[in-house]
N, C-alpha and C positions, 0 to 999 in steps of 0.2 A: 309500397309493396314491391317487394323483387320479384324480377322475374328471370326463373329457372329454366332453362332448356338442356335437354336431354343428347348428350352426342355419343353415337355408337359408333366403338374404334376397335379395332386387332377383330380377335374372335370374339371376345363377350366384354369388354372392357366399356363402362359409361365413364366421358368427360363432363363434368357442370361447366357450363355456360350461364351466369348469373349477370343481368344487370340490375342495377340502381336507378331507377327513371330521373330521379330529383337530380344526381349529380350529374348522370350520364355514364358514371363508373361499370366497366364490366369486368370482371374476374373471371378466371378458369381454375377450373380444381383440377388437380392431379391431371394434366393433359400427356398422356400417353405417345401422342404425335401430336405434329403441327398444322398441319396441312388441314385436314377435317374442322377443326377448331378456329382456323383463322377465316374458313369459307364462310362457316357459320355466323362468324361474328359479321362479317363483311356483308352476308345476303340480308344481315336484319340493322344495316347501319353504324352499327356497335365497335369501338374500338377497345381493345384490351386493355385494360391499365394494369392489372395485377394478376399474377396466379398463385394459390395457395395450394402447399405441397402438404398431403398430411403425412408420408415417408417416402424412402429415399429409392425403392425398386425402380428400375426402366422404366416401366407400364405405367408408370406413375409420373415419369420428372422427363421420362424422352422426349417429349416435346419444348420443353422451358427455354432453350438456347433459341430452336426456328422462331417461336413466339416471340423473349426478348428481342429479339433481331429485327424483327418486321415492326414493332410496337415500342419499344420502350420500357415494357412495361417492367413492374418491381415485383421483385419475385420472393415469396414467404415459405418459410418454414420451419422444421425442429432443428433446435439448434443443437440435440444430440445426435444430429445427423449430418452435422453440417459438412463432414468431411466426404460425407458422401450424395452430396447435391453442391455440387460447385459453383449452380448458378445462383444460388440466395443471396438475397439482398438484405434480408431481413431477418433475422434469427429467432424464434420466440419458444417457450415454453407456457409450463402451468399458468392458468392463472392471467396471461396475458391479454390484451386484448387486440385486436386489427380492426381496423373499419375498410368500409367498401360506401365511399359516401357518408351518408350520416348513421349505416346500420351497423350494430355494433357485432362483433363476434367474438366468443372467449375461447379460450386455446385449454382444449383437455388434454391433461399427457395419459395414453392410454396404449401402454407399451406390452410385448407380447408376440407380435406379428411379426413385427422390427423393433430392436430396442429403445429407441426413440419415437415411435409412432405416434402422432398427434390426432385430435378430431375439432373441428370449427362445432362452437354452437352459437348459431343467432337466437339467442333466448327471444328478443323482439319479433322476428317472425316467424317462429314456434321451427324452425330447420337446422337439421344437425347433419354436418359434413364429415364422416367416419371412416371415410379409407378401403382398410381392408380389415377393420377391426370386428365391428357387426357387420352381419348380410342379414338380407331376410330369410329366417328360417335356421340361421346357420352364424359360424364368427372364423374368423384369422386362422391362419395353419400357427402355428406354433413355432417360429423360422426361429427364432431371436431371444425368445422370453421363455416365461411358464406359464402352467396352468395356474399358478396362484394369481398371478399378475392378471391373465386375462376372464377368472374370478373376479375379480377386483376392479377392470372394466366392464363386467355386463351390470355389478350393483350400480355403478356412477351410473353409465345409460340407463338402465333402468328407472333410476329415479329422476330422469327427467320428465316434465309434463308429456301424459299419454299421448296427447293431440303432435306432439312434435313428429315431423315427416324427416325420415331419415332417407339421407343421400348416398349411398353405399358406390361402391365401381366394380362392380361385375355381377353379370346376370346369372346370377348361379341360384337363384329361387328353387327350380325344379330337381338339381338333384339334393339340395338342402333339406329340401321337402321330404323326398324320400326316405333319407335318412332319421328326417324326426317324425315319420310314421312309426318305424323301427323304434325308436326310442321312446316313443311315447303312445304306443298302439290304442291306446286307451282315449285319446285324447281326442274329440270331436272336433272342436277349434282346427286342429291339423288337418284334419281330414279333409273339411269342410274347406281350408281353403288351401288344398292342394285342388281341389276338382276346379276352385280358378283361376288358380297356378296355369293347370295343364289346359286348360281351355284358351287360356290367353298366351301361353307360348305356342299351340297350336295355330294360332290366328297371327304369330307374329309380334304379339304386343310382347312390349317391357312390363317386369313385372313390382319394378321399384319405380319412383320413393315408396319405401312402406312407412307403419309408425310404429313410435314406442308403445301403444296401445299392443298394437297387434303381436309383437314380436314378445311382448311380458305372457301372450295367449298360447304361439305356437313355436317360440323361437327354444329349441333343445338344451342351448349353452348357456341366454339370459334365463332360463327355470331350473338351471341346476341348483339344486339347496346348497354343496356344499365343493369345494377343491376339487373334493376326489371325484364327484360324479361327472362333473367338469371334466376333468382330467380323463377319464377313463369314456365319458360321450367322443373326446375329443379325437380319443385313440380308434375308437370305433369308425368314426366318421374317415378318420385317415385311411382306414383301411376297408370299406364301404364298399361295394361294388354293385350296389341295385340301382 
């Protein structure tokens, strides 16, 4: 079983911190900075071996140079972005797979955000690493792609098994929330867990990993039936101000 740690960077940005017991392997997803990331691996023994990029933004890969530097470690990601993460070692797309130890991860291409945006799923321990694709409650601005395209990633997510815990980077729950009250006023599920939304960034808690269970209940963008409602949640949400 891996274990996941939680590291809070910038204003609301999470790094994973993932080890492998059996190998000793630890991984960092999308490390934002270095610094934060390497104390942590350091205070729990842990040495870096890899970091998995799932796109190419600052917030995302600014850290990969300090970490390779201090570590070694081999650095993954989309290889339609390669031009823009200079430090990969690894290139991969659809379909591929990475291990971290002996657990396996398949590489979803789930473009939209960034052209190339990638997501890790450990089918074996029910965890999916998505970027800035899904959030809880909410999905990707629209920087690169379209709404068809990121239609077309909330069906993939969504049919992944409900129990799977999704690992998102940024704590953007609460104003997600607000927005799919608006969007779905009607909907109990939202409501109900906006009140533990707001209760638990009140007290300071993080409000991800959520799951694919949950987000099929209150997530605004994975319930859109079709493009255009997508599409037009999407515009809404852009322009959003509650």
């Amino acid at each position: 079983m891996i274990e996941i740690v939680r590291i809070p960077v910038l204003s609301d940005n999470y790094v994973w911190l993932v080890h492998e017991p059996a190998s000793g392997e630890t991984m960092a997803v999308d490390p934002a900075v270095a610094a934060p990331v390497l104390d942590e691996a350091a205070a729990r023994g842990w040495t870096i071996t890899q970091i998995w990029n799932t796109h190419w933004h600052p917030d995302h890969t600014g850290g990969n140079s300090e970490i390779k530097a201090a570590t070694g470690c081999m650095i993954t990601g989309p290889a339609a972005e390669a031009a823009r993460i200079p430090t990969l070692d690894r290139l991969v797309g659809e379909g591929d797979r990475v291990t971290l130890g002996d657990v396996v991860a398949q590489v979803i291409e789930v473009p939209a955000h960034t052209a190339g945006h990638i997501a890790y799923h450990i089918a074996g321990e029910g965890v999916a690493f998505v970027g800035d694709t899904l959030f809880a409650m909410g999905c990707g601005r629209l920087f690169e792609g379209t709404a068809e395209q990121m239609f077309v990633n909330m069906q993939r997510l969504k049919a992944l098994p409900g129990e799977t815990r999704v690992y998102c980077a940024h704590e953007y729950t609460q104003s997600n929330g607000r927005y799919a009250r608006v969007a779905e006023p009607e909907n109990a599920a939202i409501a109900a867990r906006m009140k533990a939304v707001d209760a638990a960034r009140a007290a300071g808690e993080a409000t991800v990993p959520t799951t694919i269970a949950l987000e099929r209940e209150t997530n605004p963008f994975m319930r859109a039936a079709t493009v255009e409602e997508l599409a037009r949640r999407r515009a809404e949400k852009d322009a959003f101000a509650g």
